[in-house]
MMTF fields as JSON, N, C-alpha, C and O atoms, coordinates in Angstrom:
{
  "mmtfVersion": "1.0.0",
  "mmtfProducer": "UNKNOWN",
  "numBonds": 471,
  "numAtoms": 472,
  "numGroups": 118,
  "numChains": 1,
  "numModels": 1,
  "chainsPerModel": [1],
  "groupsPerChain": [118],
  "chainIdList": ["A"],
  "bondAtomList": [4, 2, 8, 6, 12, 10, 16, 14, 20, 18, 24, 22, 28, 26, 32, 30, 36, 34, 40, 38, 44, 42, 48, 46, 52, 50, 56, 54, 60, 58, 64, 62, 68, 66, 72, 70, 76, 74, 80, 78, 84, 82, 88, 86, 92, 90, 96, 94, 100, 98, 104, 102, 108, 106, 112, 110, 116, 114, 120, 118, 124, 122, 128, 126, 132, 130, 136, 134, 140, 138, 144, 142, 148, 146, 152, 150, 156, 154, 160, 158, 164, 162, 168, 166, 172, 170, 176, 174, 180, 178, 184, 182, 188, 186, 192, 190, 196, 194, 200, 198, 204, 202, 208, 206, 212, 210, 216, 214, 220, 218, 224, 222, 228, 226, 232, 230, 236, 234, 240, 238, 244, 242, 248, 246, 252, 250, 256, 254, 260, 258, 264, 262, 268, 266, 272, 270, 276, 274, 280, 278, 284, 282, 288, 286, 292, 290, 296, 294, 300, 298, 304, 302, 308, 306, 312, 310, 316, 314, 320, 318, 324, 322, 328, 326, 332, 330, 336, 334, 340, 338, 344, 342, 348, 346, 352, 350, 356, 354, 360, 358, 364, 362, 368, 366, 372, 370, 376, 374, 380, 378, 384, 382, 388, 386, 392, 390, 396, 394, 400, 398, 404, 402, 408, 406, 412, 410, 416, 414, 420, 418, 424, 422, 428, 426, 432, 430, 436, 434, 440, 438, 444, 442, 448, 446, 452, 450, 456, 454, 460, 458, 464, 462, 468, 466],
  "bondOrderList": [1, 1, 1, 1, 1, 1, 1, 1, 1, 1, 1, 1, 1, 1, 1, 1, 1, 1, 1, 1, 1, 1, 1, 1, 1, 1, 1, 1, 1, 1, 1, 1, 1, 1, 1, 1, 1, 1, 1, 1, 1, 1, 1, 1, 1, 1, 1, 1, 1, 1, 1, 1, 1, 1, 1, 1, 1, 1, 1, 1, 1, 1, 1, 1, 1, 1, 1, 1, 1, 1, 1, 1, 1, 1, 1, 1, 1, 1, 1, 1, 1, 1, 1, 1, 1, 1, 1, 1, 1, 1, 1, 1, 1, 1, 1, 1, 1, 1, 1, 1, 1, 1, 1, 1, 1, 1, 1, 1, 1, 1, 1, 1, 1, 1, 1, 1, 1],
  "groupList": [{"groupName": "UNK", "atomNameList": ["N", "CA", "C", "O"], "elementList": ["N", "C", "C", "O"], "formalChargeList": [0, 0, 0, 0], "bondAtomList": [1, 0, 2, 1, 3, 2], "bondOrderList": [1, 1, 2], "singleLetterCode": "X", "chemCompType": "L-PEPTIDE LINKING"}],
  "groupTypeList": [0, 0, 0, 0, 0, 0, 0, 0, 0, 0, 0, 0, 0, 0, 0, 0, 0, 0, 0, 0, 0, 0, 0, 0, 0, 0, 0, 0, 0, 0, 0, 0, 0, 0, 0, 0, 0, 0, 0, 0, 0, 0, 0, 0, 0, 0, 0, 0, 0, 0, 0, 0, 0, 0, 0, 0, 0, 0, 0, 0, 0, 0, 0, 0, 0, 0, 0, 0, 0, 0, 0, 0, 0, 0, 0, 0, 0, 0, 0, 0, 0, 0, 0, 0, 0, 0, 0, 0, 0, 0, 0, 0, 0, 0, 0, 0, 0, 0, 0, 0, 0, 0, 0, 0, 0, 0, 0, 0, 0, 0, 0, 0, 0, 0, 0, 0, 0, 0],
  "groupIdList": [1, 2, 3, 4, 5, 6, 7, 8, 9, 10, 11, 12, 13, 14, 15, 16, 17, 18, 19, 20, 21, 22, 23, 24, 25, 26, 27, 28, 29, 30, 31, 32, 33, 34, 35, 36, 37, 38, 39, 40, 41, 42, 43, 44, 45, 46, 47, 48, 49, 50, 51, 52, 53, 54, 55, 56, 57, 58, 59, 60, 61, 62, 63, 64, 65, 66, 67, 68, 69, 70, 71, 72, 73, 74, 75, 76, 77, 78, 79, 80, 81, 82, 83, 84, 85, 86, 87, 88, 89, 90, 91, 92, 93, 94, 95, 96, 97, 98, 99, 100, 101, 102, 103, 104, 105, 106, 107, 108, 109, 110, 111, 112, 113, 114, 115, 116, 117, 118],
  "secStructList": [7, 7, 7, 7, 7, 7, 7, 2, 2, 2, 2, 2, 2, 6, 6, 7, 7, 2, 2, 2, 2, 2, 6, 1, 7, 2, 2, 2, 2, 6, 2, 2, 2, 2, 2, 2, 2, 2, 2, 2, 2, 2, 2, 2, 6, 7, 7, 4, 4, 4, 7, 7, 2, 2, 2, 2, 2, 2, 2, 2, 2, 7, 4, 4, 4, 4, 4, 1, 7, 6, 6, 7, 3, 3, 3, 3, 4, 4, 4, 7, 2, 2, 2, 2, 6, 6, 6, 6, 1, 7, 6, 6, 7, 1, 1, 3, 3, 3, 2, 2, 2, 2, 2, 2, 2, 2, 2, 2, 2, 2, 2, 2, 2, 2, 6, 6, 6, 7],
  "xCoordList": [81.041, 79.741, 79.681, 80.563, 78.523, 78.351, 78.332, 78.296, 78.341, 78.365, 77.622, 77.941, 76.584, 76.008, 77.112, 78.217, 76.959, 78.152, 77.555, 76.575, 78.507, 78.345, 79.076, 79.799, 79.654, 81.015, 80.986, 80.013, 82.494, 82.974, 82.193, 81.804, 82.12, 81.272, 79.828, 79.205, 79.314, 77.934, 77.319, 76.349, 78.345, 78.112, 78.874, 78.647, 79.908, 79.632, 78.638, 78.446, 77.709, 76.492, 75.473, 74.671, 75.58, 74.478, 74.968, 74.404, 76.279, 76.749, 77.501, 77.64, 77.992, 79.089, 79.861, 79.681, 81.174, 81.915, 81.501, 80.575, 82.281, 81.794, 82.329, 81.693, 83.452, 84.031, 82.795, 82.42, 82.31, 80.96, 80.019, 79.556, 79.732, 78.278, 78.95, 78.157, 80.076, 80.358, 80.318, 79.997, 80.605, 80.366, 79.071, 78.936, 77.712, 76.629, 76.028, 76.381, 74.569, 74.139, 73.027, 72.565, 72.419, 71.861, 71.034, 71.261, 69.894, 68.816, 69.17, 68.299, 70.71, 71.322, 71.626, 71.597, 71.884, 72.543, 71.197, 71.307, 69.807, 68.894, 68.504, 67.659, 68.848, 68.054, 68.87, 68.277, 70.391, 70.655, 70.726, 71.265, 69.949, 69.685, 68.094, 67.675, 67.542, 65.99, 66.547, 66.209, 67.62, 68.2, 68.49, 67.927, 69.082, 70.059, 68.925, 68.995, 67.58, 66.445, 65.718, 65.108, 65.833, 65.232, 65.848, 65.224, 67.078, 67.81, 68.132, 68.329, 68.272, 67.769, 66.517, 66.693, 65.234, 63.688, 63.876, 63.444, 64.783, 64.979, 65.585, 65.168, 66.863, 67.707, 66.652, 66.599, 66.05, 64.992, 64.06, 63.389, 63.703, 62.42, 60.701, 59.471, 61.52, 60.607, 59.739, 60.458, 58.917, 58.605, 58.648, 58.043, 59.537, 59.907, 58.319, 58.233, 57.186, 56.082, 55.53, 54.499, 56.588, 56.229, 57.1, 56.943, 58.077, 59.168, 58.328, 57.324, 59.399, 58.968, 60.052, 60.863, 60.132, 61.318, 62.254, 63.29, 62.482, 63.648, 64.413, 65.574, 63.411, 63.231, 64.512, 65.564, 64.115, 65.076, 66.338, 67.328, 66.211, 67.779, 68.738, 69.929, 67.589, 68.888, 68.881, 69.641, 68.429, 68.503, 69.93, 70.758, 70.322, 71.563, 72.868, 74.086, 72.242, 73.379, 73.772, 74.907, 72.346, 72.6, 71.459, 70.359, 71.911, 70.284, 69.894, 68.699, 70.47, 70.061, 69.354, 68.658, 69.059, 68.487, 66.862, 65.971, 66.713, 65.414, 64.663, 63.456, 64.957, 64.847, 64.692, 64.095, 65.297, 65.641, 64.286, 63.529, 64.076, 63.13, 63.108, 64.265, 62.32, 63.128, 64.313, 65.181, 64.244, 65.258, 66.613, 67.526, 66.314, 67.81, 69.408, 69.481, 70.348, 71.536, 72.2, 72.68, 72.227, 72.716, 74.47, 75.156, 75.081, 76.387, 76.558, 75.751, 77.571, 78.019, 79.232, 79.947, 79.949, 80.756, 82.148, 83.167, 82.095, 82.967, 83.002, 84.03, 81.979, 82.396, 83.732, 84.655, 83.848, 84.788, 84.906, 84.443, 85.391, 84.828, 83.867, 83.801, 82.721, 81.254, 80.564, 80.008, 80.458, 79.917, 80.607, 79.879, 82.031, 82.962, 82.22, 81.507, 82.284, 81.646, 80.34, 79.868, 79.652, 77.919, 77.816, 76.645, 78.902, 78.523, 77.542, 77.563, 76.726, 75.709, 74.428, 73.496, 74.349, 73.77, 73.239, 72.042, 74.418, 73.833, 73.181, 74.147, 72.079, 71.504, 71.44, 71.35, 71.47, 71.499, 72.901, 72.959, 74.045, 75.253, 75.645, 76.819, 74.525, 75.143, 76.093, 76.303, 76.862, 77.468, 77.172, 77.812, 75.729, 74.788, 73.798, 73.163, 73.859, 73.156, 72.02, 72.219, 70.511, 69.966, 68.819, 68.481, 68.467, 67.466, 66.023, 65.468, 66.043, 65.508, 65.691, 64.902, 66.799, 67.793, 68.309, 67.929, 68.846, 68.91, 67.47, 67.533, 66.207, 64.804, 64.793, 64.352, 64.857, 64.775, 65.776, 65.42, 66.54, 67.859, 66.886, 66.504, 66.725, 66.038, 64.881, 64.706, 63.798, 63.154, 63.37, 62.86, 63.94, 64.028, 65.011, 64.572, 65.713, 66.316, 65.854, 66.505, 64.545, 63.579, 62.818, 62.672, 62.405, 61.142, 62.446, 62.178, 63.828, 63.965, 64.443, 64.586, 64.78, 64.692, 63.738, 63.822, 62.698, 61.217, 60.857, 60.406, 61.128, 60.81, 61.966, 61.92, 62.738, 63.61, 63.86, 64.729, 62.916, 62.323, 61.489, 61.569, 60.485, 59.739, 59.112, 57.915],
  "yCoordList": [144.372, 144.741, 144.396, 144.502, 143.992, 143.294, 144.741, 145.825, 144.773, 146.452, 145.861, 144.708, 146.41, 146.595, 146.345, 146.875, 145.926, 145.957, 146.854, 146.663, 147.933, 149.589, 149.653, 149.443, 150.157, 150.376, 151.654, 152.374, 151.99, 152.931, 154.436, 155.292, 154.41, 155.521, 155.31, 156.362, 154.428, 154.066, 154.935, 155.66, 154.472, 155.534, 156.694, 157.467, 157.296, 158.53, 159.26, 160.362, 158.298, 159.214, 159.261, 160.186, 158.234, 158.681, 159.215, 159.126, 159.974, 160.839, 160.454, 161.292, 159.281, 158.296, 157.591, 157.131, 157.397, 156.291, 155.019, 154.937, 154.076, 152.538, 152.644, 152.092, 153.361, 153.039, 153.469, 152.746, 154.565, 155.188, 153.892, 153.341, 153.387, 152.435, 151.322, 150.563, 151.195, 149.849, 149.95, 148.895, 151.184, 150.89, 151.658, 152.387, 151.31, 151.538, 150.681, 149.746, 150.343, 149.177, 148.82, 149.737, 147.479, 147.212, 148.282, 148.952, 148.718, 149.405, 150.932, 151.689, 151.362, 152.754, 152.649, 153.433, 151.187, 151.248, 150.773, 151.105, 150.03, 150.204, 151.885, 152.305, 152.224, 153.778, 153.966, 154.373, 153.694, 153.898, 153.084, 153.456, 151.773, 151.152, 151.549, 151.299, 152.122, 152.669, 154.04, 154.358, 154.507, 156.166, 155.195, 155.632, 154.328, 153.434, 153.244, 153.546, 152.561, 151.952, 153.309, 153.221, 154.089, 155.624, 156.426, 156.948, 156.426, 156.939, 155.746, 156.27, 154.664, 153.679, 154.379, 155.138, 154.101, 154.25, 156.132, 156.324, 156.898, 157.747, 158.03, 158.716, 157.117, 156.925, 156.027, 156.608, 154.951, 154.157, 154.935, 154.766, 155.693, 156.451, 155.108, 155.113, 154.5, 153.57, 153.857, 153.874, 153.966, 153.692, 152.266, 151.318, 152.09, 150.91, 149.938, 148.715, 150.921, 150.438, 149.357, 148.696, 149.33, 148.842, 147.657, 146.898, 147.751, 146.948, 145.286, 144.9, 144.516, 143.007, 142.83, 143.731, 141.303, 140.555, 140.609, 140.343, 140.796, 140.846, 142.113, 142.421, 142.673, 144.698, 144.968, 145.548, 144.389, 144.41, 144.132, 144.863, 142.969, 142.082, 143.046, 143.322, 143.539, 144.011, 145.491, 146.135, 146.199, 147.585, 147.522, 148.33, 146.257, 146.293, 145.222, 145.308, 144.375, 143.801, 144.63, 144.779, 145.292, 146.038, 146.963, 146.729, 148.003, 148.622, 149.124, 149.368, 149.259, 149.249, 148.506, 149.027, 147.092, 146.28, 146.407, 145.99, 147.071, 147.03, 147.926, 147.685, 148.649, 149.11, 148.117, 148.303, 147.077, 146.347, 145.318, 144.997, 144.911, 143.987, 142.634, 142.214, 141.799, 140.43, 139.582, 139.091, 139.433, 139.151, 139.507, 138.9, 140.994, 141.746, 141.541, 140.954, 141.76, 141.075, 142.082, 143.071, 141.712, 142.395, 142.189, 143.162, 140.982, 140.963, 139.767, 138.858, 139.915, 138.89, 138.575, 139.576, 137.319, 136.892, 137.929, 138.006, 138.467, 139.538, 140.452, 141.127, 140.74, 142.151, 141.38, 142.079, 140.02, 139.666, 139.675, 138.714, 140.523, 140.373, 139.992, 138.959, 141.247, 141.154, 139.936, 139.473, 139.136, 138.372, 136.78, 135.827, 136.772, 135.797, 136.017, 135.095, 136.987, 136.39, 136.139, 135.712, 136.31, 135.958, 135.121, 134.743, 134.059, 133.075, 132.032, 130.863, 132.27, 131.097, 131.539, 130.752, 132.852, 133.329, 132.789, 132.559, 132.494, 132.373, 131.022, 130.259, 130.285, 129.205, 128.471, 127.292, 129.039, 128.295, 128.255, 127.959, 128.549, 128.342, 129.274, 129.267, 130.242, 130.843, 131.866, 132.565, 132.066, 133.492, 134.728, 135.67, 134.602, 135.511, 135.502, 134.499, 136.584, 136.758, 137.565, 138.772, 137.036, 137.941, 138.021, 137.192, 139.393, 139.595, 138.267, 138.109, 137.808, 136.836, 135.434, 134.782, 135.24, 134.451, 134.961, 134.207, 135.715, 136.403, 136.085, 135.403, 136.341, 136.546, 135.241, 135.297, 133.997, 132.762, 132.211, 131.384, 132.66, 132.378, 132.516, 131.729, 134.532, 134.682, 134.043, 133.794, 133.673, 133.166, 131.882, 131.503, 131.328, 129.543, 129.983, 129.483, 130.495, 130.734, 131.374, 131.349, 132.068, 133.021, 131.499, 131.085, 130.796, 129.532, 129.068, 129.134, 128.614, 127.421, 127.951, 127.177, 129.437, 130.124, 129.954, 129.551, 130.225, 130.096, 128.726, 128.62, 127.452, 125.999, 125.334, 124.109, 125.834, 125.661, 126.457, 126.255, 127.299, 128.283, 127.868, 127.932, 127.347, 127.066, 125.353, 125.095],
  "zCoordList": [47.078, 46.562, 45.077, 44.225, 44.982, 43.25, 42.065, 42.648, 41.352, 40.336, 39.409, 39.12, 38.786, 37.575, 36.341, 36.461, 35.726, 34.647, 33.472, 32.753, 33.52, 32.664, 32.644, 33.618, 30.98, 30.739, 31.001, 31.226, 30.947, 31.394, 31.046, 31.841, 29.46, 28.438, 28.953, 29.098, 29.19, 29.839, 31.164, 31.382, 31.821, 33.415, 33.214, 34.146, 32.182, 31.813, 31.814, 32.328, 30.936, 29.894, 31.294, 31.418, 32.271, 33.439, 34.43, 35.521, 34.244, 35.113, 36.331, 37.222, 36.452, 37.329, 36.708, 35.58, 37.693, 36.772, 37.504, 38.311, 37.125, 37.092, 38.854, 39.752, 39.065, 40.329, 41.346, 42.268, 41.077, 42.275, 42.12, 43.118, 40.675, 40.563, 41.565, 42.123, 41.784, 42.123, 43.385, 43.933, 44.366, 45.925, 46.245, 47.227, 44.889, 45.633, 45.767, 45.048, 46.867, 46.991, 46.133, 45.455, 46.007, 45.019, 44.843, 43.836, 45.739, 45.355, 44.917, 44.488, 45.086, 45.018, 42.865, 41.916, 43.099, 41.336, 40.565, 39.384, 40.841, 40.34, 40.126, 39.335, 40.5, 39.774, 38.574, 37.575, 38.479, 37.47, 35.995, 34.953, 36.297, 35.568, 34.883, 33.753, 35.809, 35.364, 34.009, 32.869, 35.11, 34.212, 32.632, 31.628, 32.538, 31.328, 30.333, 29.142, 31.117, 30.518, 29.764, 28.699, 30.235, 30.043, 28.86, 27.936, 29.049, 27.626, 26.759, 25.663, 26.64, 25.72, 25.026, 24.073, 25.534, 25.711, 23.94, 22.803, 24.984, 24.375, 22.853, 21.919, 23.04, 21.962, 20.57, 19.486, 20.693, 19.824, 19.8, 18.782, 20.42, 20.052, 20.769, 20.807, 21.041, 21.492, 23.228, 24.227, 23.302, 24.964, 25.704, 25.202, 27.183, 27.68, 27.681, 27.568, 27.844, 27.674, 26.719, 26.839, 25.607, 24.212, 23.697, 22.741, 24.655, 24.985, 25.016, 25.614, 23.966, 24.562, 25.463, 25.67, 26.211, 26.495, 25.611, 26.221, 24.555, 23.693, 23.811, 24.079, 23.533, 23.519, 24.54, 24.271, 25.744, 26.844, 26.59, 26.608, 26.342, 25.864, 25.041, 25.187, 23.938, 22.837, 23.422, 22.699, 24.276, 24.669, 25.112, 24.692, 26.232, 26.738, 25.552, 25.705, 24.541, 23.939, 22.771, 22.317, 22.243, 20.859, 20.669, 20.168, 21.141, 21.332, 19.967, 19.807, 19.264, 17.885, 17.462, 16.59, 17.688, 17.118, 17.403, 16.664, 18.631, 18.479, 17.286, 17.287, 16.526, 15.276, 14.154, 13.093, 14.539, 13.203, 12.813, 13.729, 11.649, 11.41, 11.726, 11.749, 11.97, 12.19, 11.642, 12.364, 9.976, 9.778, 9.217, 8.658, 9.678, 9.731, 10.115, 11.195, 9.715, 10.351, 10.959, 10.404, 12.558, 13.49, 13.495, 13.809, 13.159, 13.207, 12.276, 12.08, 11.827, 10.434, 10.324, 10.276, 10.244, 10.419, 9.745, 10.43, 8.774, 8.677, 9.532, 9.565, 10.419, 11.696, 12.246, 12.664, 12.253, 13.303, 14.93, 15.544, 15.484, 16.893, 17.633, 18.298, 17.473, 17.448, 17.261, 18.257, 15.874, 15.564, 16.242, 16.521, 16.403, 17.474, 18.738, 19.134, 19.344, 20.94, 20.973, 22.027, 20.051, 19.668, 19.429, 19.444, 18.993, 17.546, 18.599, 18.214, 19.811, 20.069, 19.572, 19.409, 19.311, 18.474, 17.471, 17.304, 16.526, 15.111, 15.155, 15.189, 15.173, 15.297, 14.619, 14.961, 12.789, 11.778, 11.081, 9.887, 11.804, 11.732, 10.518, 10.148, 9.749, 8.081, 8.127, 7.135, 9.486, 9.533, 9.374, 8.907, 9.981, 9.951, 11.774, 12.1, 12.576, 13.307, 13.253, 13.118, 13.352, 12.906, 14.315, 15.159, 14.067, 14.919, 15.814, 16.902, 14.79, 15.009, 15.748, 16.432, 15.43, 15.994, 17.402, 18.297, 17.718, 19.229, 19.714, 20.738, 19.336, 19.948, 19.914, 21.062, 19.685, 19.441, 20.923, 21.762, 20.896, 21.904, 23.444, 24.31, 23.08, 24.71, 25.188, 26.381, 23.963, 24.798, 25.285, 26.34, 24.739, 24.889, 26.575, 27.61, 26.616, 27.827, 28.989, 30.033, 28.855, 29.808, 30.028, 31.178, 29.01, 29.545, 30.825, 32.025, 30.312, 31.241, 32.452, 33.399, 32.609, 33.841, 34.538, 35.698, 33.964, 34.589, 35.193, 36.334, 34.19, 34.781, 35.524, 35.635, 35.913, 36.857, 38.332, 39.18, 38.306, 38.958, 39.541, 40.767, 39.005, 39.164, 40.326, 40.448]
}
């Protein structure tokens, strides 16, 4: 069976561990992705209502960021880690990921989902 990928502290906080999310079936672990979307929703103070396509993205990569302004820096080549597994991220190569740049990423990657989809 396929599992939602929730870390461990993740399906804590919605009251399962990863091992229960993983032998439920798809439509059993969508609820707890609605529960995830919900305390996100909670944590930003934001309603999912208000949510763009990005909104989404960074709820699950950095949910902090939806707070942030556009050209805010979400990870910077001194975090080290963080900013290493991102680096397709950074678009203008400055060792700087910024909000903007992630939103630049998803959509160009939502169009060619769509026209290949299509």
């Amino acid at each position: 069976m396929t599992c939602i990928q929730f870390m461990r502290a993740t399906a804590e906080e919605l009251g399962k561990t990863t091992s229960e999310l993983r032998r439920m079936d798809h439509v059993e672990q969508m609820e707890y992705v609605k529960k995830y979307f919900k305390m996100q929703e909670n944590n930003v103070g934001m309603p999912t209502e208000q949510w763009t396509l990005e909104d989404v993205y960074y709820s699950i990569f950095s949910p902090k960021t939806i707070k942030l302004k556009p050209n805010d820096v979400v990870y910077q080549n001194s975090d080290g880690g963080y900013y290493n597994k991102n680096l397709y991220h950074d678009i203008n190569k400055d060792g700087k990921i910024t909000k903007s740049e992630i939103a630049e990423n998803i959509r160009v990657n939502y169009k060619q989902g769509i026209s290949e989809a299509g």
